[in-house]
MILUM-207613 format. One line per 5 residues: their letters; for each residue x, y, z of C-alpha. Coordinates in steps of 0.05 Angstrom, whole numbers, plus 32768, in hexadecimal, padded with zeros to 4 digits. Last residue first. Layout:
! MILUM-207613
A) X,Y,Z; ...
//
This chain:
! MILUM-207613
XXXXX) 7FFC,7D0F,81AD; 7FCE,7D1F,816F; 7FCC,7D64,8158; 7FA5,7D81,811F; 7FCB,7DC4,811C
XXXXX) 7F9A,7DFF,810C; 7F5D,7E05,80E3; 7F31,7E43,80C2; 7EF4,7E1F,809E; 7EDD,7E5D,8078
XXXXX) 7E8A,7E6F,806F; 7E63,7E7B,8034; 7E1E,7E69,803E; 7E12,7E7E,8080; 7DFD,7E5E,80BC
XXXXX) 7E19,7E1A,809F; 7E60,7E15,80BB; 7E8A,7DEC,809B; 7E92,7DA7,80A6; 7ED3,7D86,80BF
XXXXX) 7EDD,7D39,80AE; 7F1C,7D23,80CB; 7F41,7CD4,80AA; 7F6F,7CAF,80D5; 7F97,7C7B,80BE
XXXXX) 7FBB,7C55,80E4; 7FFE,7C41,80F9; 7FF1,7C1D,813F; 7FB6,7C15,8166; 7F8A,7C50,817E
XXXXX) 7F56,7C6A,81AE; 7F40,7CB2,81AF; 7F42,7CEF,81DE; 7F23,7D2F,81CD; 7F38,7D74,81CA
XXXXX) 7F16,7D9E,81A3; 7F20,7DEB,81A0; 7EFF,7E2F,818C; 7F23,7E6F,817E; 7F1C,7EB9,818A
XXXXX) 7F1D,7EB4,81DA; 7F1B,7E71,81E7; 7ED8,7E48,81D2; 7ED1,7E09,81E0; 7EB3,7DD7,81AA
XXXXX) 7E6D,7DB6,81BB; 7E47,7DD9,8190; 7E73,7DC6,8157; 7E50,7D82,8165; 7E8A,7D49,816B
XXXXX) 7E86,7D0B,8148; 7EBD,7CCF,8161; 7EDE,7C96,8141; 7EBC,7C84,8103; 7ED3,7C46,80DD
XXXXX) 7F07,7C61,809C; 7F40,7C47,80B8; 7F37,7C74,80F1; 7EFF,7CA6,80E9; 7EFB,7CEA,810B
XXXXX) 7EBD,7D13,8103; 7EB0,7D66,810E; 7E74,7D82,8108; 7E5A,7DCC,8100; 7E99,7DF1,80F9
XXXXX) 7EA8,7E2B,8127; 7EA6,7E6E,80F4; 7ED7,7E8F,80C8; 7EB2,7EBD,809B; 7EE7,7EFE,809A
XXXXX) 7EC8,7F21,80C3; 7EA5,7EEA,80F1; 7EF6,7ED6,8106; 7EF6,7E95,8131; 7F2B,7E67,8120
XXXXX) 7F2A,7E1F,812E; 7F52,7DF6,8159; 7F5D,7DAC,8162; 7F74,7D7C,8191; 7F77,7D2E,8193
XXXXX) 7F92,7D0A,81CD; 7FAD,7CBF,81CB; 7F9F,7C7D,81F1; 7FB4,7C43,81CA; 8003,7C51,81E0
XXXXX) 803A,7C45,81A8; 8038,7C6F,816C; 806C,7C7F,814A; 8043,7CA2,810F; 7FF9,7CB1,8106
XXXXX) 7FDC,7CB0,80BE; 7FB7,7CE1,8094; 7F7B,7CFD,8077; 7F56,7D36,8084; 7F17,7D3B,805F
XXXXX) 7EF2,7D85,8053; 7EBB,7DA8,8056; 7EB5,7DE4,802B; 7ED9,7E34,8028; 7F19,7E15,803F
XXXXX) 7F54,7E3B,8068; 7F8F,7E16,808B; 7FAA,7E43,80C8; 7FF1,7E4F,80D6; 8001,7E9D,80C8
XXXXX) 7FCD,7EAF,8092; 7F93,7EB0,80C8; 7FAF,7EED,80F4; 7FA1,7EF6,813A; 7F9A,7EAD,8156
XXXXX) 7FD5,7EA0,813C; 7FE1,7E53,8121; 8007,7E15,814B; 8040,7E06,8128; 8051,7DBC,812F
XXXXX) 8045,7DAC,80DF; 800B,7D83,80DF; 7FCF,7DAD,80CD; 7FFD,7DDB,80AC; 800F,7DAB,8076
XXXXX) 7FC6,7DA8,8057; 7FE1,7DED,8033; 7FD0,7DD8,7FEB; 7F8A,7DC0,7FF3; 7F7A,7D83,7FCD
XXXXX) 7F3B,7D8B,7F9F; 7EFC,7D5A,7FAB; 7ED5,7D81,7F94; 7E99,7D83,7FCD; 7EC6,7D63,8002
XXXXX) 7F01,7D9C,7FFE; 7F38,7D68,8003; 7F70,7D6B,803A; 7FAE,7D3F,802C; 7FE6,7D11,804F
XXXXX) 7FE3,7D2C,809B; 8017,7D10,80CA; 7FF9,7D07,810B; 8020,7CF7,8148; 8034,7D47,8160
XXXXX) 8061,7D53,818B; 8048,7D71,81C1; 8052,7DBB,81B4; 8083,7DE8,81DF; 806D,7E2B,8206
XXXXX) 80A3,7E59,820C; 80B9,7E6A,81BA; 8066,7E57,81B0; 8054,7E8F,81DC; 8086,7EC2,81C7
XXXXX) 8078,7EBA,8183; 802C,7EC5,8199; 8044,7F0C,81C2; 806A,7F25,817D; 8029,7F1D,815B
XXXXX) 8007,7F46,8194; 803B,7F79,8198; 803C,7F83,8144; 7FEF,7F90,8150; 7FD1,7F7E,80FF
XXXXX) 7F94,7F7B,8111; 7F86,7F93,80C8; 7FBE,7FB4,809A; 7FEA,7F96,80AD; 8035,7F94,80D5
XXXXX) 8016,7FCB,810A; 8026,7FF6,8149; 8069,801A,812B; 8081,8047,8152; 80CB,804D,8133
XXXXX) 80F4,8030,816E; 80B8,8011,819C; 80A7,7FDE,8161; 80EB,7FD9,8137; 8109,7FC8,8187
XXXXX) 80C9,7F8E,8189; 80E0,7F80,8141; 8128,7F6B,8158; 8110,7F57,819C; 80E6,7F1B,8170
XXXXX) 8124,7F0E,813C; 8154,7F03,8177; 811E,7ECC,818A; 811F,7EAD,8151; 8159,7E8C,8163
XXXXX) 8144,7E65,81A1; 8130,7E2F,816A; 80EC,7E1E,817B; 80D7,7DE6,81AB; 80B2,7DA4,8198
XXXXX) 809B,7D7B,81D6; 80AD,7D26,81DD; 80E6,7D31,820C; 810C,7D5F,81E2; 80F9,7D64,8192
XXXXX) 8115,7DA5,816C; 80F1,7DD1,813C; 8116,7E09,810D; 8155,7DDA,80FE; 8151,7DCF,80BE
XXXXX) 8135,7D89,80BE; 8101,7D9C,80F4; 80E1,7DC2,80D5; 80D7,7E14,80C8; 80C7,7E29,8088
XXXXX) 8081,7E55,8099; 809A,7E64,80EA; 80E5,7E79,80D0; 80D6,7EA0,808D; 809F,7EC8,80B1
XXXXX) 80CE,7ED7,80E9; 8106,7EF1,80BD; 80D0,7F15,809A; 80B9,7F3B,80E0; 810A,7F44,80E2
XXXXX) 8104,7F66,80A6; 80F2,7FAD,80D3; 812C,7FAB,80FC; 8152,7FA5,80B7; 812F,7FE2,809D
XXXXX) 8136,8009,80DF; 8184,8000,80DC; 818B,8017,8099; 8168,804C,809D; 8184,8070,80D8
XXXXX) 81C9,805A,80BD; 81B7,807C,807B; 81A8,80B9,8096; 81F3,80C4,80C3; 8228,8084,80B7
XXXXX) 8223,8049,8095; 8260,8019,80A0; 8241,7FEE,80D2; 81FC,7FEF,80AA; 822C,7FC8,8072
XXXXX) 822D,7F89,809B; 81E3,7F8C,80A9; 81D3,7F8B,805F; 8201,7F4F,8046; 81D7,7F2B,8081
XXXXX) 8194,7F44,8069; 81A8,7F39,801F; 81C6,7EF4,8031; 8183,7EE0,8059; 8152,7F00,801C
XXXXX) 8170,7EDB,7FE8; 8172,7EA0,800B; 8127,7EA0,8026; 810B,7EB7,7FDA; 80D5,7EE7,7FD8
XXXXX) 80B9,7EEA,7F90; 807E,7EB9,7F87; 8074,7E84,7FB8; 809B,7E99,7FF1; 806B,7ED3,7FF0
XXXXX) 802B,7EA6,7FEE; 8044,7E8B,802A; 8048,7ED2,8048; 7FFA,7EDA,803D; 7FEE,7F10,8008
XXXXX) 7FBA,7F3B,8011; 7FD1,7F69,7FD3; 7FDA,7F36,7F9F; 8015,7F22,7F77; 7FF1,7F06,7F38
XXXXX) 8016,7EC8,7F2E; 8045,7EA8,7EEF; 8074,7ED4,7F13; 80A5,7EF3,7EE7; 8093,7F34,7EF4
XXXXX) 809F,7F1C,7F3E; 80E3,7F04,7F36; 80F7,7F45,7F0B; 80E1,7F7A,7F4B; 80FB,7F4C,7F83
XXXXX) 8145,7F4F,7F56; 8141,7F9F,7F59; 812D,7F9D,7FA2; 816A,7F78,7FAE; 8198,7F95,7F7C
XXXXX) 8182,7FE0,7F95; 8193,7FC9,7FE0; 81D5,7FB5,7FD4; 81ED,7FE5,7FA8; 81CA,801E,7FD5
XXXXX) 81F1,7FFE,8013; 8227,8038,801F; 8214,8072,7FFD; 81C6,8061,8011; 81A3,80A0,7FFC
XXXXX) 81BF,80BA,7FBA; 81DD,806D,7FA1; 8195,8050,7FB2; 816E,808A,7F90; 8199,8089,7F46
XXXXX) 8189,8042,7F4A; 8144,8037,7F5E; 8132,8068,7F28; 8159,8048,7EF4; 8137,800F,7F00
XXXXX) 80F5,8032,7F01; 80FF,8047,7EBD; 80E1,808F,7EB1; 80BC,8096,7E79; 8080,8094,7EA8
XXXXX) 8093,80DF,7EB5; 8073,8104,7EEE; 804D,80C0,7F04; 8090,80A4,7EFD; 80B6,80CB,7F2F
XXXXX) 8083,80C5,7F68; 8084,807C,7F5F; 80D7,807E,7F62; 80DE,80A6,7F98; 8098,808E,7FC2
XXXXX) 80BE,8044,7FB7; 8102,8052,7FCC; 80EA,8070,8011; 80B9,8035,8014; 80F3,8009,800B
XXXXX) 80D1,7FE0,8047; 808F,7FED,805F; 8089,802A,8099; 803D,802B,80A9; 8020,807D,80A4
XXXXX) 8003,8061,805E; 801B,801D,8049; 8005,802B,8008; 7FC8,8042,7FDE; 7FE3,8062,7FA3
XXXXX) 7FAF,809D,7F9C; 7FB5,80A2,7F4A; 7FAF,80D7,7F15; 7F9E,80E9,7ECC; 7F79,80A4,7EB7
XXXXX) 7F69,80AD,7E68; 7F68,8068,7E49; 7FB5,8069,7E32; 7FC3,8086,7E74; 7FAF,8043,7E99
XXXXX) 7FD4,801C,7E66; 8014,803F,7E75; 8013,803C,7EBC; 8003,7FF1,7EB7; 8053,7FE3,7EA6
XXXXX) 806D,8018,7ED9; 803D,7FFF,7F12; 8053,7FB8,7F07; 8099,7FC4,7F06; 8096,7FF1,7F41
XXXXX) 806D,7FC1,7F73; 8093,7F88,7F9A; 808C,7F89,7FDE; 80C0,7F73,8010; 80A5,7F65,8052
XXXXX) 8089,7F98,808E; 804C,7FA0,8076; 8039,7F63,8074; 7FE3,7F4D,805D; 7FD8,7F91,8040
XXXXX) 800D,7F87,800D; 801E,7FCE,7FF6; 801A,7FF3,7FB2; 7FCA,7FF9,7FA3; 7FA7,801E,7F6F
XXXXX) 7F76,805C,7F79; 7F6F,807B,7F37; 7F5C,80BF,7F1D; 7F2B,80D9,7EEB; 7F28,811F,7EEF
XXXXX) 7EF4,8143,7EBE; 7EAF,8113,7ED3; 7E80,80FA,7EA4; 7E9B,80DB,7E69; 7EDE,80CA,7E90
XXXXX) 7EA6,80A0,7EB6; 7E93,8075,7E84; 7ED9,8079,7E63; 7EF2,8056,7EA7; 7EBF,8025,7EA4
XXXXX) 7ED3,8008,7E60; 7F18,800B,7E70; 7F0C,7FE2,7EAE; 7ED8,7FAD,7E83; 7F0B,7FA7,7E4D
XXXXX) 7F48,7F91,7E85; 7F1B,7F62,7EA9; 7EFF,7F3E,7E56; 7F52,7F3E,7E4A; 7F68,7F58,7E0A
XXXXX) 7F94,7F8F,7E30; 7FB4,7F50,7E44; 7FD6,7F7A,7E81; 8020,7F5D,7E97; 8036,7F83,7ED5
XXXXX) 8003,7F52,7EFA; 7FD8,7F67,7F32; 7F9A,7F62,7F00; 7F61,7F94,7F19; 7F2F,7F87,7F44
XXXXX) 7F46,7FB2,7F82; 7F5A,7FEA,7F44; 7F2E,8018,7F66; 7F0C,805A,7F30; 7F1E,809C,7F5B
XXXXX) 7EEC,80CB,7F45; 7EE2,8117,7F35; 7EC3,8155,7F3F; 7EC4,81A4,7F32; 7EB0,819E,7EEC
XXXXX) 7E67,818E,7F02; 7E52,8147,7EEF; 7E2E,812F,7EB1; 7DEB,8101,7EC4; 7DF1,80B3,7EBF
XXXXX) 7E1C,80A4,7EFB; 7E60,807E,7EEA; 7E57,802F,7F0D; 7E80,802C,7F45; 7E5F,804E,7F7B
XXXXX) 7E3F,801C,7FA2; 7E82,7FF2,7FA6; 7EB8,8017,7F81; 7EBA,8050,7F57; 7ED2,8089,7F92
XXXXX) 7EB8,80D0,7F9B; 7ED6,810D,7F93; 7EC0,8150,7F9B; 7EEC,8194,7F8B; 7EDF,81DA,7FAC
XXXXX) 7EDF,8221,7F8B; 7EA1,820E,7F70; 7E79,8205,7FB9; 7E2D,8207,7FAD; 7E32,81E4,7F62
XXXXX) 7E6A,81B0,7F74; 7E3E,81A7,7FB2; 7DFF,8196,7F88; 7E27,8169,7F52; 7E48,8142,7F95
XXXXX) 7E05,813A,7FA4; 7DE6,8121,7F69; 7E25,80F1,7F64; 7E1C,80D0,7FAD; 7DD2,80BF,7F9C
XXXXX) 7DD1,80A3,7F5B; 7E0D,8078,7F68; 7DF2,8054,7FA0; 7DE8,800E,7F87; 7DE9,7FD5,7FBB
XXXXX) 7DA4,7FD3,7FB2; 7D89,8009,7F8B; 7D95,8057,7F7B; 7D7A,8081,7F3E; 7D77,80BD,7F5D
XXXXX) 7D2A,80B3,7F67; 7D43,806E,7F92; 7D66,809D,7FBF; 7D28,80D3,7FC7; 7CFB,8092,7FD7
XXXXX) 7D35,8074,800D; 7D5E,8045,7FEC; 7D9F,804F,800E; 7DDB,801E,7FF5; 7DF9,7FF0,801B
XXXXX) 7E34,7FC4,7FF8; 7E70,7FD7,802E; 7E9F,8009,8034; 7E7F,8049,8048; 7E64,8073,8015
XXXXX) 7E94,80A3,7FF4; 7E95,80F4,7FEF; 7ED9,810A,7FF2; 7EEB,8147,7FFA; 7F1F,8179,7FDE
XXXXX) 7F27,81BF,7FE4; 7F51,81CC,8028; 7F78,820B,8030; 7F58,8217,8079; 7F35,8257,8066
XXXXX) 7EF4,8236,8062; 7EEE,81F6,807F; 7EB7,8200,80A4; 7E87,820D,8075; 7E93,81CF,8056
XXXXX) 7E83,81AA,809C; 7E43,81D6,809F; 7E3B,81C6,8049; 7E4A,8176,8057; 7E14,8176,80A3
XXXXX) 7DDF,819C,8074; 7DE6,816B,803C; 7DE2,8134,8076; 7DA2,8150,8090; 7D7F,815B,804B
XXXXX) 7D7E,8114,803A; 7D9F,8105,7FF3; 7DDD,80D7,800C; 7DBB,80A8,803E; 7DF2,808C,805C
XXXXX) 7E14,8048,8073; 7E26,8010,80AB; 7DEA,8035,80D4; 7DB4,800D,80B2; 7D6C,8026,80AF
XXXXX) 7D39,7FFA,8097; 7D3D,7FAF,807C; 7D29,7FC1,8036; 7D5B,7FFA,8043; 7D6A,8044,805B
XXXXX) 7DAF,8065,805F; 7DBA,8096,80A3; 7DB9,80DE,8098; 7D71,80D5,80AB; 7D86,80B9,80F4
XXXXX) 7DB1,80F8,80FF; 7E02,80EF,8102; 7E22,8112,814A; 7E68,80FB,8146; 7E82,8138,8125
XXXXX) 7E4C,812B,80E5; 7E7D,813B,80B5; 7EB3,8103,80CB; 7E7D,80D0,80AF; 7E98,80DA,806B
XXXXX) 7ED4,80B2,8081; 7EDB,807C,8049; 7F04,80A2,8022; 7F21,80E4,802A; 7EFA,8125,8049
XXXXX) 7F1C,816D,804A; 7F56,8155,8023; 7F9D,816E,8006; 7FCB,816D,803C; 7FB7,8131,8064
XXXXX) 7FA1,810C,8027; 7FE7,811E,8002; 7FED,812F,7FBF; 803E,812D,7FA5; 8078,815F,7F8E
XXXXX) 80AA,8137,7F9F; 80CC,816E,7FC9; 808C,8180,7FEA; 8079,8142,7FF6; 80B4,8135,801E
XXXXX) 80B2,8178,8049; 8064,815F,8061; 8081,811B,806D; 8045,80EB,8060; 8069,80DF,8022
XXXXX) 809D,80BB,8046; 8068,8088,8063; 804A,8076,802C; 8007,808D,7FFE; 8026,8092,7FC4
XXXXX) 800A,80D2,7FAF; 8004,80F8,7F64; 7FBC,8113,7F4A; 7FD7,813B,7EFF; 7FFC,8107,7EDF
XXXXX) 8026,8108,7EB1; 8043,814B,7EC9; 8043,8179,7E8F; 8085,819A,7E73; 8098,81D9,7E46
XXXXX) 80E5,81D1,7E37; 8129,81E6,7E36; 8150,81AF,7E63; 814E,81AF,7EAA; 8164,8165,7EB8
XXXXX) 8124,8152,7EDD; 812A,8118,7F07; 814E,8135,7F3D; 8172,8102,7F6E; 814F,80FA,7FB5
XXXXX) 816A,8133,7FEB; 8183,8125,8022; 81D1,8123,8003; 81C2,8170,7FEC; 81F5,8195,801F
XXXXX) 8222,81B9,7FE9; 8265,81AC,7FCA; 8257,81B2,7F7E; 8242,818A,7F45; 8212,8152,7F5C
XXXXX) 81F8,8180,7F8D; 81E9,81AE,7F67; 81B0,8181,7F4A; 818D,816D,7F8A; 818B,81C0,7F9A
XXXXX) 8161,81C5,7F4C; 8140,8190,7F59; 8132,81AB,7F9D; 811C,81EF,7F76; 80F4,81C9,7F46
XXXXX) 80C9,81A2,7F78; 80C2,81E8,7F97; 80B2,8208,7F4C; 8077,81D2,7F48; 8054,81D8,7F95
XXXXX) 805D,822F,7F86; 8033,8225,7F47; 802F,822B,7EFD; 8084,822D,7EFA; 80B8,8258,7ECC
XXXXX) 80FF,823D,7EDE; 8133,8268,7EB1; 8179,8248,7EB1; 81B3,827E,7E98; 81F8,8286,7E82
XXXXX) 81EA,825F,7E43; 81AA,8251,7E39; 8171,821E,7E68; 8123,8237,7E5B; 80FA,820E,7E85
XXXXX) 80B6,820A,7E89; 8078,81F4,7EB8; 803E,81D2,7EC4; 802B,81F5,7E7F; 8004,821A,7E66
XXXXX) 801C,8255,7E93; 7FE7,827D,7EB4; 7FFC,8279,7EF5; 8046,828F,7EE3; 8079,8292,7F20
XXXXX) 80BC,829B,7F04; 80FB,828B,7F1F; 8143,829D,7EF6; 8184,827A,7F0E; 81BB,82A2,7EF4
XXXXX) 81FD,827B,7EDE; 8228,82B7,7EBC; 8206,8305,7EA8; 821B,8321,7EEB; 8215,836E,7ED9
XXXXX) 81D2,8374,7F02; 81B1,83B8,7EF9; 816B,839F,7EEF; 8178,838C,7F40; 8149,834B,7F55
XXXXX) 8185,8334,7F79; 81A4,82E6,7FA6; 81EF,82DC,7F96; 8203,829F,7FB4; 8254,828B,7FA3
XXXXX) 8259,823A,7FB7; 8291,821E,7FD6; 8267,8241,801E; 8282,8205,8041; 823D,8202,805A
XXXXX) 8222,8211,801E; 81D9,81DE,8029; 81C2,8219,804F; 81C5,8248,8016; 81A6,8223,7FE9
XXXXX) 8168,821F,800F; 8160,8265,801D; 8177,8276,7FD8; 8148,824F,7FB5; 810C,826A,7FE4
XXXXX) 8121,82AC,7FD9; 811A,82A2,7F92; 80D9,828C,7F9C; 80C1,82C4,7FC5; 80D8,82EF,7F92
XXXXX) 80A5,82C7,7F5E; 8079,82D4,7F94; 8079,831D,7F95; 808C,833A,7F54; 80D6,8347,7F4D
XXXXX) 80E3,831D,7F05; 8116,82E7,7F2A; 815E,82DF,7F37; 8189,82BA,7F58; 81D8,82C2,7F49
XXXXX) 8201,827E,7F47; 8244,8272,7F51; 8276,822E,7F54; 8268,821D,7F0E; 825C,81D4,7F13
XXXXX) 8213,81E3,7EFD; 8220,81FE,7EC4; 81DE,8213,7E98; 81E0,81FE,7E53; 81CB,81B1,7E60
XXXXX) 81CF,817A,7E30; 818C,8174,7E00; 815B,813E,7E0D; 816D,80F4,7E22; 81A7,80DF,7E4D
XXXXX) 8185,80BB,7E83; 817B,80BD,7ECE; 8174,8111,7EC6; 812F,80F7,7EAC; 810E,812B,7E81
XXXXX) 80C5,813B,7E7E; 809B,8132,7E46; 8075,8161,7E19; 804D,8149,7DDB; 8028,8119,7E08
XXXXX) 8010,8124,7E4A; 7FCB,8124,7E40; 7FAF,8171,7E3F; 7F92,8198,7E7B; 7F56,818D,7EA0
XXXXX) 7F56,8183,7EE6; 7F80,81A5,7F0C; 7FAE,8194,7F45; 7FAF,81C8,7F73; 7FE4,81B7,7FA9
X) 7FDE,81D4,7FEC
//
């Protein structure tokens, strides 16, 4: 288990060097010499680390081009290339290297630190000599003479390859499943299913089960009996954070604390002080965010720390550090830098919207990284994609990993030196692409958000030509690929066929070919179907349930493509001109979708549904008409979570003389949507004008509307 510690000096004086770039001193030691003896001082673990080395090193010699000599023995007489490894847990350092002529000295706080150096170390032979190192990612150390502090001192992306027990170990990275007892919003996990009504939070309205009471004696027994029972299982971090959601407990002891509505800072800070006091060998976090945002009032215990959320904070690689958002972050990070030793960030790298399409995040998490350090943040919890595969993510936990070590790093450079070590064959290829996603999105004039609908993409950075010749270009050179990157390559492009799909159904028409008119129904171009068994194979291949973050079922996405590639539309008579939110009047960009043949999916409300927050006028005209007699259908999207509700009234008007009014009441409801269908009488060209109104039963609910069809 990593111990990360908590206080030691900014990284400044000291810096790491990037074996990506040319800076520091040239090396002493020679690694092309085809011999190396391993050495080490003969106590126990620093042997052990040697051992390790030569284990490892060994292996990789298949064709044995490389002389191993693995002693301890005073007596040695080889005084050329020895590897020296030194386990110091006193050392001021993370760790130091001391690289002369004939020999490379590796002196390390830790065992986590002198493994990352030892594949470093591996990754680096491997440039020189004929070993077994092509798994490995590039080193980014260049073992100069030195005395070097990792940036920071909390390091995870949290994606899929650093899930990899054996990967996180070579980068050197925090993991939740390695490193924590209790991580975010899963306090409940200490009660084992059996949680006691006074552990429960109390309000105005009494008890409410969607949170905690966080100063009654039965949940500070259930934390020390769980605590209890982790002893001897390596774990020393827990999280203590309220559930996620704007309850607070204000019970009489709560409110004493200094607790209030939607406040519960008092609370959760007193008690991670009294378990920081009960259990010092331990280390409690808690998160700023919600409840517990603001910094508590009284100085914590040495032993704990906070992860500050950046959910409010600019998405942009360009920070205005002038900016009245920017000020107010800094100025609550030194409020609780002022009371807690490790002040650590949880940012976000993944688009929780699409997993599954390119994501652009290195430039902007190299350009903020330096503001966040100027203001005293010494770690982060990159919350990814998690146990999801996104794509690049192997590129991504390299080069994120890499910079939180040394943010002098370029993550160009990075991308680089990674792509031409792992992908031999498409690396080029595939470090150009990302490279070029990376530059279009700084240059956004956008923020490029983490729930991102895929329209929103198309907007920004992801460009349908670019990413059809790089997926084409791509699955010529997987023919070539052979052994790892094969494996890769193939489930990446599996994988971008969910963007494939996203590109067809959002710029789909019938002037490029997408829709198709036979016998008055619109049908699909078959060709989307390859696509669909494409991700159904990325599905079932790589076991991969989920392309979101929520209700996000990859099978039940992949069952509504199949539903509109079998079950044509009639094609549709309306043509709509603009929607306008009736209280300002403001056009709604996407008023296309309520006319554009695609019906919407009923399990995810960025993939053909139009969205408005007021009521709203739908204006428009029908087209080649001929009978009087025509059907009118509608469906809105019913999702309470997220505030989309039935409306309350709907009216049609045709040339501006009412038509029909229709109760919301009297909608049918099917499954998790509700539909009109009503006939009306018309003559000719006209115009037709839809009045929806929002639903009333609370103040802020979403208008969530499919196709208006007329046929």
């Amino acid at each position: 288990m990593y111990l990360f510690r908590f206080t030691i000096p900014l990284f400044s004086i000291f810096a790491i060097s990037s074996c990506t770039s040319s800076k520091g001193q040239s090396n002493v030691f020679n690694f092309a010499e085809p011999k190396v003896i391993i050495i080490s001082n003969g106590d126990q673990n620093s042997a052990a680390m040697a051992d390790y080395f030569n284990q490892h090193l060994s292996k990789r010699n298949t064709e044995n081009k490389l002389s191993i000599i693995r002693t301890d023995s005073p007596d040695t007489t080889e005084k050329t290339n020895q590897l020296y490894f030194e386990l110091v847990p006193d050392l001021n350092f993370d760790y130091e290297i001391k690289n002369v002529p004939g020999k490379l000295s590796l002196f390390a706080k830790n065992r986590e630190t002198m493994i990352w150096l030892i594949y470093g170390l591996i990754s680096q032979f491997g440039e020189k000599v004929d070993i077994d190192a092509h798994d490995l990612p590039p080193a980014i150390i260049n073992f100069r003479t030195g005395k070097f502090n990792f940036a920071m001192h909390y390091r995870e992306p949290h994606l899929l390859s650093n899930t990899n027990p054996d990967l996180a170990g070579i980068y050197n990275t925090n993991s939740v499943d390695r490193d924590w007892g209790i991580w975010g919003h899963n306090f409940k996990k200490i009660f084992d299913g059996k949680i006691p009504e006074r552990a429960y939070a109390q309000t105005e309205k009494g008890i409410n089960k969607d949170q905690f009471c966080f100063s009654s004696a039965e949940t500070l027994g259930a934390i020390k009996a769980y605590l209890d029972g982790q002893e001897g299982n390596g774990v020393k971090y827990f999280m203590i954070a309220p559930n996620d959601n704007n309850i607070a407990c204000t019970c009489e002891t709560c409110k004493e604390l200094g607790n209030k509505n939607a406040d519960a800072t008092g609370a959760v800070t007193n008690l991670l002080n009294n378990l920081a006091k009960q259990y010092p060998d331990y280390h409690f976090f808690t998160t700023a965010y919600l409840t517990t945002k603001h910094a508590p009032s009284v100085q914590m215990e040495k032993n704990t720390g906070v992860f500050i959320s950046t959910i409010d904070f600019t998405k942009s690689p360009k920070i205005n550090p002038s900016s009245t958002a920017v000020q107010d972050f800094g100025t609550l990070v030194g409020q609780w830098k002022n009371k807690v030793n490790a002040v650590y960030l949880w940012d976000y790298i993944s688009n929780f919207d699409d997993y599954l399409s390119p994501y652009p995040v290195l430039n902007r998490f190299q350009n903020q990284l330096h503001y966040f350090r100027s203001i005293g943040i010494n770690g982060f919890f990159l919350n990814g994609s998690g146990y999801d595969y996104s794509p690049f993510e192997d590129i991504k936990t390299y080069v994120l990993s890499a910079m939180m070590m040394d943010p002098s790093l370029d993550s160009k450079d990075l991308v680089e030196s990674y792509c031409k070590r792992t992908y031999p064959i498409s690396g080029k290829l595939i470090a150009d692409y990302l490279l070029a996603i990376e530059q279009h999105s700084s240059g956004s004039k956008s923020e490029i958000g983490i729930y991102l609908p895929f329209r929103d993409l198309m907007k920004s950075y992801l460009d349908q030509d670019g990413f059809q010749k790089f997926h084409s270009d791509l699955s010529e050179l997987s023919k070539k690929a052979k052994g790892e990157e094969k494996i890769k390559l193939d489930k990446l492009l599996l994988g971008l066929a969910y963007t494939q799909l996203q590109f067809d159904y959002h710029s789909g028409n019938f002037e490029n070919g997408f829709l198709a008119e036979r016998e008055g129904k619109v049908w699909i171009n078959p060709k989307s179907e390859k696509s669909v068994l494409e991700l159904a194979a990325f599905s079932k291949k790589y076991k991969q349930e989920h392309y979101k973050e929520t209700d996000g079922k990859i099978s039940r996405y992949i069952s509504e493509w199949n539903q509109i590639l079998a079950h044509p539309m009639n094609r549709n008579l309306f043509q709509v001109d603009n929607v306008l939110e009736l209280k300002t009047m403001q056009g709604l960009e996407d008023a296309a979708l309520l006319a554009d043949n695609l019906p919407g999916f009923p399990s995810d409300f960025n993939q053909g549904w139009l969205l408005a927050a007021e009521d709203i006028n739908v204006s428009g005209k029908l087209v080649a008409v001929e009978e009087r007699k025509k059907t009118i259908r509608m469906r809105f999207l019913h999702n309470p979570r997220h505030r989309m509700l039935r409306p309350d009234k709907i009216e049609i008007l045709k040339d501006g003389q009412p038509m029909a009014k229709v109760s919301g009441m009297d909608l049918i409801q099917k499954d998790n949507t509700f539909h009109l269908e009503k006939e009306v009488m018309v003559d000719g060209e006209q115009q037709i004008e839809i009045r929806i109104n929002k639903n009333k039963s609370i103040n802020n609910s979403v208008i969530a509307c499919d196709e208006i069809e007329i046929f």
